[in-house]
TIZA-710753 format. One record per residue: residue number from 1; x, y, z of N, C-alpha, C in turn; residue in three letters. Coordinates in steps of 0.1 Angstrom, whole numbers, plus 5000, padded with zeros to 4 digits. Example, Ala and Ser with C-alpha at 12.3 -4.5 7.8 and 13.67 -1.06 7.14 Angstrom:
BEGIN
SITE     k    n.x    n.y    n.z   ca.x   ca.y   ca.z    c.x    c.y    c.z     r
SITE     1   5132   4943   5078   5123   4955   5078   5132   4967   5078   Ala
SITE     2   5128   4978   5071   5137   4989   5071   5129   5000   5079   Ser
//
This chain:
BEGIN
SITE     k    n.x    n.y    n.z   ca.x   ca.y   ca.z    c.x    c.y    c.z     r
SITE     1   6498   6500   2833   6510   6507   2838   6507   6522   2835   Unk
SITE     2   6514   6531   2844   6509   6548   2846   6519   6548   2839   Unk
SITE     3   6522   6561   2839   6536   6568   2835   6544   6569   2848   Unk
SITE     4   6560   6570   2845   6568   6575   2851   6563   6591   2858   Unk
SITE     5   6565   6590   2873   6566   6600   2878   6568   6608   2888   Unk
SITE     6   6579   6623   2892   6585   6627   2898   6581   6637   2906   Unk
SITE     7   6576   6631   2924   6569   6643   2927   6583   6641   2936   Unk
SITE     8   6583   6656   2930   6599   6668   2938   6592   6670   2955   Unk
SITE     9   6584   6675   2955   6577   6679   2971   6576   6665   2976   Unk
SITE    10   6575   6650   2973   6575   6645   2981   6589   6637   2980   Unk
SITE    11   6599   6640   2969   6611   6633   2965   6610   6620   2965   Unk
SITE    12   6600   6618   2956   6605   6605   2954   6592   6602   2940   Unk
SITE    13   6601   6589   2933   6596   6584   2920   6583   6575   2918   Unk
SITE    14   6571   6573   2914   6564   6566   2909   6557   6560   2903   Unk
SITE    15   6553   6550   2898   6547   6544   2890   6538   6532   2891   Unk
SITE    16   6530   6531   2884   6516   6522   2890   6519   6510   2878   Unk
SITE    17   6517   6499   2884   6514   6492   2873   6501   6483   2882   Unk
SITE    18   6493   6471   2870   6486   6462   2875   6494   6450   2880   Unk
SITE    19   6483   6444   2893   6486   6431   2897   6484   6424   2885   Unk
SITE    20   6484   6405   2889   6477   6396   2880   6464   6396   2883   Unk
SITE    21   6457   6404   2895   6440   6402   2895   6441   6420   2886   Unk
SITE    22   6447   6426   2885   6440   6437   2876   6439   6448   2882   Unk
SITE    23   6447   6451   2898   6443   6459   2909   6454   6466   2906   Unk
SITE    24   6451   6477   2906   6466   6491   2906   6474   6493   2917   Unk
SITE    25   6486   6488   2914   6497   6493   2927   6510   6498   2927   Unk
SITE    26   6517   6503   2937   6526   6512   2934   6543   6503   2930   Unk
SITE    27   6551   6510   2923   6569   6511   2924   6569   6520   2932   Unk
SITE    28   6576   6523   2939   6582   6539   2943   6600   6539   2949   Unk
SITE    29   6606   6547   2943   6620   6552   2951   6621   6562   2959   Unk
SITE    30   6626   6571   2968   6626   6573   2976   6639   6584   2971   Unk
SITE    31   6642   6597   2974   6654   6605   2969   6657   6615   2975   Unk
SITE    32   6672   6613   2975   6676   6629   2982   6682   6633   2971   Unk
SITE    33   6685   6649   2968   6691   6658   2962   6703   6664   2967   Unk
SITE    34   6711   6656   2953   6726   6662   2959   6731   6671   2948   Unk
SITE    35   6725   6684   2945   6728   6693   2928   6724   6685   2921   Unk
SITE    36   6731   6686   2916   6723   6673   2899   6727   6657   2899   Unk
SITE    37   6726   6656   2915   6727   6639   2915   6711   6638   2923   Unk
SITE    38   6708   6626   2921   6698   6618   2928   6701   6605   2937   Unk
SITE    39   6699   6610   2947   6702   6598   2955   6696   6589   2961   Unk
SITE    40   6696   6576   2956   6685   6567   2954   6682   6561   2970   Unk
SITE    41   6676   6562   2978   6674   6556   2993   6667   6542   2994   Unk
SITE    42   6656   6542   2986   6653   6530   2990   6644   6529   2977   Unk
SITE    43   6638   6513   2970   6633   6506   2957   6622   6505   2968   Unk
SITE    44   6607   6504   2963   6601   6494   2969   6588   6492   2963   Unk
SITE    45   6581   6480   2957   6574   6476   2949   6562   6473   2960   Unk
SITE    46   6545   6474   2960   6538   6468   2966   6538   6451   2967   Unk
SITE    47   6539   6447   2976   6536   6433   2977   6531   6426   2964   Unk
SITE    48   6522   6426   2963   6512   6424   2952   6523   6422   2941   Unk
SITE    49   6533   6428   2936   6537   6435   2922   6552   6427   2923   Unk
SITE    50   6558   6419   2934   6568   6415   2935   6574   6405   2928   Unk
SITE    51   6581   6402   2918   6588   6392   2908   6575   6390   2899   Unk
SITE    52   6574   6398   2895   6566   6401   2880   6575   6411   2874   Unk
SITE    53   6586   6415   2878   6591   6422   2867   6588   6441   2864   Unk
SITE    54   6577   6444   2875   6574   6457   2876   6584   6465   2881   Unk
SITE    55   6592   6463   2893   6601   6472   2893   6613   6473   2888   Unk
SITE    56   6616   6461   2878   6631   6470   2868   6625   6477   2856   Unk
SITE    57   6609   6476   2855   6604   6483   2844   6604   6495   2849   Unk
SITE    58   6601   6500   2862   6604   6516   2869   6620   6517   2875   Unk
SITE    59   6627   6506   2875   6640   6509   2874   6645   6515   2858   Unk
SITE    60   6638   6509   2847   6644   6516   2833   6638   6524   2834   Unk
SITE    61   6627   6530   2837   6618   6545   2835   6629   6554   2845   Unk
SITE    62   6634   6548   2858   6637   6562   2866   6651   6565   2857   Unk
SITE    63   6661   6555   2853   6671   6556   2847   6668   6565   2832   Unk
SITE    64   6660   6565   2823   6660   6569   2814   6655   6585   2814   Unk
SITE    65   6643   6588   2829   6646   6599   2833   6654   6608   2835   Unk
SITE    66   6667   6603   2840   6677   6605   2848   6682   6614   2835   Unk
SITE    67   6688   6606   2826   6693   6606   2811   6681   6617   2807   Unk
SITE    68   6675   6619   2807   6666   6630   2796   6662   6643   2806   Unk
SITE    69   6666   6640   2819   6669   6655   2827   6683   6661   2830   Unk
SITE    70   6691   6651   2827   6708   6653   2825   6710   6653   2835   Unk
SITE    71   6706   6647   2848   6713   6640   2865   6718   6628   2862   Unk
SITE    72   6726   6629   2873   6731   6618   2878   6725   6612   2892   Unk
SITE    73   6723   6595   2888   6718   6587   2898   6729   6583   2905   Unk
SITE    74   6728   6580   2920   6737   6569   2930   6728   6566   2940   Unk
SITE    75   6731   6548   2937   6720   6544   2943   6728   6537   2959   Unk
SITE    76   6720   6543   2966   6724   6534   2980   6713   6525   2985   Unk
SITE    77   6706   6524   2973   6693   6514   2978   6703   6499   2971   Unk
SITE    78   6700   6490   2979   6708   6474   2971   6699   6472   2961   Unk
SITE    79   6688   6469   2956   6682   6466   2942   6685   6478   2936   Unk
SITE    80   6684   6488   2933   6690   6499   2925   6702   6499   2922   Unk
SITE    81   6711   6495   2934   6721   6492   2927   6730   6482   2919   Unk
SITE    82   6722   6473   2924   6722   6461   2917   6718   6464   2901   Unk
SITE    83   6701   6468   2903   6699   6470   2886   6705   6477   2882   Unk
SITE    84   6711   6485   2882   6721   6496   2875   6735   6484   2873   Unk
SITE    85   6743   6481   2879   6750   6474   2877   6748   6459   2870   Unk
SITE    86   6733   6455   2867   6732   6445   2857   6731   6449   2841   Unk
SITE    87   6726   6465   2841   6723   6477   2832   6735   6482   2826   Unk
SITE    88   6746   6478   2820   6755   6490   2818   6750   6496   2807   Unk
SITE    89   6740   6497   2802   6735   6508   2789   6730   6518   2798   Unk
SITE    90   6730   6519   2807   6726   6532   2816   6739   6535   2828   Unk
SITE    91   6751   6532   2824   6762   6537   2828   6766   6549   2828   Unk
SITE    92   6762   6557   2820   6762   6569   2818   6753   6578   2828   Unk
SITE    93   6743   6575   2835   6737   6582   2841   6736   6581   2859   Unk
SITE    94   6748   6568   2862   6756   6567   2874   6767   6581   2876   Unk
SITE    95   6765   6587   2889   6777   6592   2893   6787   6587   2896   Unk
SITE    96   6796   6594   2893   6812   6591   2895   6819   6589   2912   Unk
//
C-alpha cells in the first residue's frame, strides 16, 4: 500500500495498494472544490482490488485527510456515501 494522496491539478485522491498476485493498483476519488468542502464525485477501485477491502482503507485515508486539513467532505458518490454513513467516527468531517 502507497500513501494517501492529493493531486489538486488533477482533483482527485489516490492510493495504490497490491492485488492478491502482488501487482500494484489504483483507489481513486474524483473531486470538486466547493471553499473548504470537497466534493466527492465518484469512488473507484481497479478491478483487480475489488472486495478485498482496499477501498474503505482509502475511504479512512481520504476521511482522515479531510480531518487533518480541516475540510469538509460531501459525498455524491453512493459508496462514499454509504462509507461515511457506516463511519460515524468521521461525522465530523461531513458537511452540513
Amino acid at each position: 500500500m502507497s500513501a494517501f494522496k492529493d493531486l489538486p491539478a488533477d482533483r482527485r485522491y489516490q492510493q495504490h495498494f497490491a492485488d492478491a498476485a502482488g501487482a500494484e493498483h489504483s483507489v481513486w476519488a474524483d473531486y470538486a472544490v466547493r471553499g473548504h468542502t470537497r466534493i466527492i464525485l465518484h469512488v473507484e477501485a481497479h478491478p483487480s482490488l475489488r472486495g478485498t477491502g482496499a477501498a474503505g482503507t482509502f475511504m479512512q485515508a481520504l476521511a482522515e485527510h479531510a480531518r487533518a486539513e480541516g475540510y469538509k467532505l460531501e459525498p455524491h458518490c453512493s459508496y462514499a456515501a454509504i462509507w461515511l454513513k457506516r463511519h460515524p467516527e468521521y461525522e465530523d468531517v461531513l458537511s452540513s
